[in-house]
HTML snippet that shows the backbone in 3Dmol.js (N, CA, C, O; Angstrom):
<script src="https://3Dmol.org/build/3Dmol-min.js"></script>
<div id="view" style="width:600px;height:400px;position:relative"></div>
<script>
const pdb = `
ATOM      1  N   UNK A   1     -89.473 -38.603  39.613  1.00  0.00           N
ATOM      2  CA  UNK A   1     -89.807 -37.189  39.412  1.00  0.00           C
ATOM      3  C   UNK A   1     -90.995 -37.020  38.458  1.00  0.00           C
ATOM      4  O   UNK A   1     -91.365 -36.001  37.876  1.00  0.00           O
ATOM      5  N   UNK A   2     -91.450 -38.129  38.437  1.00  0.00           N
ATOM      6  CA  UNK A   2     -92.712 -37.788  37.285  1.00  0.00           C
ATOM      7  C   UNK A   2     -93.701 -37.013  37.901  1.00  0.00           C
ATOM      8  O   UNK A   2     -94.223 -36.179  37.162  1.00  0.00           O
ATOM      9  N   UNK A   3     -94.192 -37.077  39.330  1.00  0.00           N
ATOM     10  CA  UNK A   3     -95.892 -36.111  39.722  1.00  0.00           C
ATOM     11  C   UNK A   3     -94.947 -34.863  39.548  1.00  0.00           C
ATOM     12  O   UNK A   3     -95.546 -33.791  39.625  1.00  0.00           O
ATOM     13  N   UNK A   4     -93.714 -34.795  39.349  1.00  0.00           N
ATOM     14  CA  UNK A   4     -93.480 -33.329  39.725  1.00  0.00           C
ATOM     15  C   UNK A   4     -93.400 -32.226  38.355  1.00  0.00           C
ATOM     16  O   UNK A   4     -93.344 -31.008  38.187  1.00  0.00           O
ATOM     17  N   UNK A   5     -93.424 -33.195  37.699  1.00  0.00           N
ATOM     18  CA  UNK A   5     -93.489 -32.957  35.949  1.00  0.00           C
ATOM     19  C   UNK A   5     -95.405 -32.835  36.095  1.00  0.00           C
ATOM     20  O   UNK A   5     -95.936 -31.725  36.118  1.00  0.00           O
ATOM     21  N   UNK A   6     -96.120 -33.951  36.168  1.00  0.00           N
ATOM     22  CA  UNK A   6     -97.195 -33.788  36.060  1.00  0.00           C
ATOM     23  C   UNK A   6     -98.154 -32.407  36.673  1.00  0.00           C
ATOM     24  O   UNK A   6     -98.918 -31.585  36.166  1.00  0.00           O
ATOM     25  N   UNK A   7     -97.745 -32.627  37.735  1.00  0.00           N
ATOM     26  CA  UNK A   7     -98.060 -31.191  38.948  1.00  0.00           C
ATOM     27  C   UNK A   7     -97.488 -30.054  38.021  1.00  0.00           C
ATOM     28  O   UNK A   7     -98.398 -29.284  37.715  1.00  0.00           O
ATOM     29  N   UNK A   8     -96.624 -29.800  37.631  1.00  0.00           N
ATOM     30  CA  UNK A   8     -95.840 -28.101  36.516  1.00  0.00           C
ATOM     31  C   UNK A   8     -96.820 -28.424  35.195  1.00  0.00           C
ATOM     32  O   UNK A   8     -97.102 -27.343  34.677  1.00  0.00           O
ATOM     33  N   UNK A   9     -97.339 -29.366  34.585  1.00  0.00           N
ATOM     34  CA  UNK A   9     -98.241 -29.346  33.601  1.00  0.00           C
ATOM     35  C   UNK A   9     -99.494 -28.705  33.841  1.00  0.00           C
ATOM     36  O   UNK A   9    -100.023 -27.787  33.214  1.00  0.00           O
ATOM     37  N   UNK A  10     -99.900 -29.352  34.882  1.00  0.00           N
ATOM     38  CA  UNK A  10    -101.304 -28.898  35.187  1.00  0.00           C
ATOM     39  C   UNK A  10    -101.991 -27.508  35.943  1.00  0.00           C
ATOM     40  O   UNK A  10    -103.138 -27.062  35.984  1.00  0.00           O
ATOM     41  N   UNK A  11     -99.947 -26.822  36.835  1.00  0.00           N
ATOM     42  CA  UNK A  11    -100.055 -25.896  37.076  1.00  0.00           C
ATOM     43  C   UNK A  11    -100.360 -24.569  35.941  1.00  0.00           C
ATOM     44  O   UNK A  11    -101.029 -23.553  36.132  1.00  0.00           O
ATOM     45  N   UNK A  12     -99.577 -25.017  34.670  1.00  0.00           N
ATOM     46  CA  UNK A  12     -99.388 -24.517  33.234  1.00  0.00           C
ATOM     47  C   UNK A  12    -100.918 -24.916  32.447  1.00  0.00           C
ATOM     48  O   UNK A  12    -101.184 -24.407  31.358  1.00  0.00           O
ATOM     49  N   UNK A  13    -101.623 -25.630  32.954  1.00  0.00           N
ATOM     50  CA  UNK A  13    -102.652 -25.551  32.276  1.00  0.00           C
ATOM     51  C   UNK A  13    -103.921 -24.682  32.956  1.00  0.00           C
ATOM     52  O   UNK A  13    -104.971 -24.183  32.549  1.00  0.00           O
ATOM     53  N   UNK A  14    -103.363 -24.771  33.944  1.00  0.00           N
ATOM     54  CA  UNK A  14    -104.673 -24.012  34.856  1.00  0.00           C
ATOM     55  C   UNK A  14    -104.177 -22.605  34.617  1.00  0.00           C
ATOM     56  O   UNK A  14    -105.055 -21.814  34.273  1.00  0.00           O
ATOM     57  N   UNK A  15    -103.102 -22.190  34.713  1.00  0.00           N
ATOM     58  CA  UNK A  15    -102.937 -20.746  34.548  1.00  0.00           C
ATOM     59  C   UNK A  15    -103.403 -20.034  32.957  1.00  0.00           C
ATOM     60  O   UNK A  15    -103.945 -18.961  32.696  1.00  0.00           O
ATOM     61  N   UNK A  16    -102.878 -21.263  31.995  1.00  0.00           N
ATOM     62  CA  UNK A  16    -103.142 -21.051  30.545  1.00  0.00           C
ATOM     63  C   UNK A  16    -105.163 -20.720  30.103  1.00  0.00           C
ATOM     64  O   UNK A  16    -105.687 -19.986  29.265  1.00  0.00           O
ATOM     65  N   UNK A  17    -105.839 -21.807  31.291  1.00  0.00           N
ATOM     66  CA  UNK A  17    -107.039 -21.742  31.245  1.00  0.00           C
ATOM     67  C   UNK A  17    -107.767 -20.180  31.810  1.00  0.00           C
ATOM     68  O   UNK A  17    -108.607 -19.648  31.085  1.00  0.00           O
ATOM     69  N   UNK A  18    -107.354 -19.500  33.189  1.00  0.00           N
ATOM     70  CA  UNK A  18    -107.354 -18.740  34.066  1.00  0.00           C
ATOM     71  C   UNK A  18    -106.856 -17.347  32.699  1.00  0.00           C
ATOM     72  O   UNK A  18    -107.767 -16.734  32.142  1.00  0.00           O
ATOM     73  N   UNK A  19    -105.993 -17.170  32.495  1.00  0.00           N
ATOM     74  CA  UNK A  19    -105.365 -16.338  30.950  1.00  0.00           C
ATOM     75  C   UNK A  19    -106.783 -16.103  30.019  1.00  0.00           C
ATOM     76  O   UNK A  19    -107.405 -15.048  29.891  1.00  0.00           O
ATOM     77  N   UNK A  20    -107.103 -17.512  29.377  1.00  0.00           N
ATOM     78  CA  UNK A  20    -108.088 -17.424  28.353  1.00  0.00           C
ATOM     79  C   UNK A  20    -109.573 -16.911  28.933  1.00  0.00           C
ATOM     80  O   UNK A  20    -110.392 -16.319  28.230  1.00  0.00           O
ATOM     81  N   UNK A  21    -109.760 -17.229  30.267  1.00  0.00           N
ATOM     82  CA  UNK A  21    -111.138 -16.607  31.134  1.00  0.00           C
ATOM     83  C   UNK A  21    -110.671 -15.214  30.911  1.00  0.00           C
ATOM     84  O   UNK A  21    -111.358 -14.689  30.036  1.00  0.00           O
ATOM     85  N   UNK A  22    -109.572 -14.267  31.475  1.00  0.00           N
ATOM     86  CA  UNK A  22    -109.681 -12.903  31.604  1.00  0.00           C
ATOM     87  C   UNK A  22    -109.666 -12.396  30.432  1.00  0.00           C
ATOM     88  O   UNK A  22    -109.936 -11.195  30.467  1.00  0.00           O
ATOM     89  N   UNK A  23    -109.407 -12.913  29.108  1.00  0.00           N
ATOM     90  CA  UNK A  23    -109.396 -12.763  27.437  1.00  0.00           C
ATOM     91  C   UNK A  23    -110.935 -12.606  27.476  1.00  0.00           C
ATOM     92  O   UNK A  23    -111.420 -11.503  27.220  1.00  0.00           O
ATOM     93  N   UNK A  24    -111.645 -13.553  27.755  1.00  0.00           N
ATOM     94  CA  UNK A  24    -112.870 -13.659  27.369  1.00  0.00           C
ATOM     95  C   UNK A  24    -113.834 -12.351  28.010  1.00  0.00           C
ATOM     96  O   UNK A  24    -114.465 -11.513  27.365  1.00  0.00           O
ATOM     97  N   UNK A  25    -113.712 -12.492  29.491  1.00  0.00           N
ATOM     98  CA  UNK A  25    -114.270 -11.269  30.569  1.00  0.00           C
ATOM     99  C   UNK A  25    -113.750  -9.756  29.888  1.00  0.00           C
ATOM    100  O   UNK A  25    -114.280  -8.720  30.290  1.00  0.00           O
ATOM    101  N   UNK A  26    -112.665  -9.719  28.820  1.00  0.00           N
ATOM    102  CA  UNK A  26    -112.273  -8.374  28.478  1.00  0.00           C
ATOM    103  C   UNK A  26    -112.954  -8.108  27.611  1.00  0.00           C
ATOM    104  O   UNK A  26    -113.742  -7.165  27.542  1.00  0.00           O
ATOM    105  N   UNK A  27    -112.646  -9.205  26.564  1.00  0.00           N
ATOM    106  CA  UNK A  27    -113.223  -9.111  25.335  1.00  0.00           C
ATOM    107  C   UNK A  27    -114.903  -8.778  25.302  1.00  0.00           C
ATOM    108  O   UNK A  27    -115.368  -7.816  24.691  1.00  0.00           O
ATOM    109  N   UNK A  28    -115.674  -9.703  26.033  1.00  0.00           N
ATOM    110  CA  UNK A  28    -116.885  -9.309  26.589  1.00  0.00           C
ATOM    111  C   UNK A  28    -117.369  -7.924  27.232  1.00  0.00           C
ATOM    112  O   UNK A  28    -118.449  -7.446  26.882  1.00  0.00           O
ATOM    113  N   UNK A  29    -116.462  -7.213  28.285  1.00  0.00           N
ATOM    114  CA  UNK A  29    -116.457  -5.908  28.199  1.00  0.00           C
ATOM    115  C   UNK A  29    -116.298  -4.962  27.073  1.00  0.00           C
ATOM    116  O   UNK A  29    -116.616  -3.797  26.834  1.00  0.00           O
ATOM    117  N   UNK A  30    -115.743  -5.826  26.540  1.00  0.00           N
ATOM    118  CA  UNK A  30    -115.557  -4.153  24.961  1.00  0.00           C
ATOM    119  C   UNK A  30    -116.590  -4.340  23.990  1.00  0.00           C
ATOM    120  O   UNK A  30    -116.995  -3.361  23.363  1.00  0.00           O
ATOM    121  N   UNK A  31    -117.028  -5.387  23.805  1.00  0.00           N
ATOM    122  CA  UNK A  31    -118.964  -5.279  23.370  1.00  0.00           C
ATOM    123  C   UNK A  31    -120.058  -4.771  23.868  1.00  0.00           C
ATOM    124  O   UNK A  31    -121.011  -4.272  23.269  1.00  0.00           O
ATOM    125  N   UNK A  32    -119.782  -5.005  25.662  1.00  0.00           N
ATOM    126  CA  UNK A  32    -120.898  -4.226  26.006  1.00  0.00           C
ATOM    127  C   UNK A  32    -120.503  -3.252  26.839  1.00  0.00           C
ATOM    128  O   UNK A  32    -121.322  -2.442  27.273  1.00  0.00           O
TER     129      UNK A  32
END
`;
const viewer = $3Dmol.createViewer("view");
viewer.addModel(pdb, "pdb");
viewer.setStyle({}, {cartoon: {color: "spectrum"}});
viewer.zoomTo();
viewer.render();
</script>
């Protein structure tokens, strides 16, 4: 069962990454 552990990590990292992009695209809207 390990890729299946690995695969839920990386799903959790891509979403965590995808999260911090729409932080950034907001945050960037409220400056300009």
């Amino acid at each position: 069962m390990m890729w299946a552990s690995t695969y839920t990590d990386t799903l959790i990292c891509i979403s965590g990454f995808e999260f911090t992009l729409l932080l950034l695209l907001f945050y960037l809207n409220l400056v300009v």
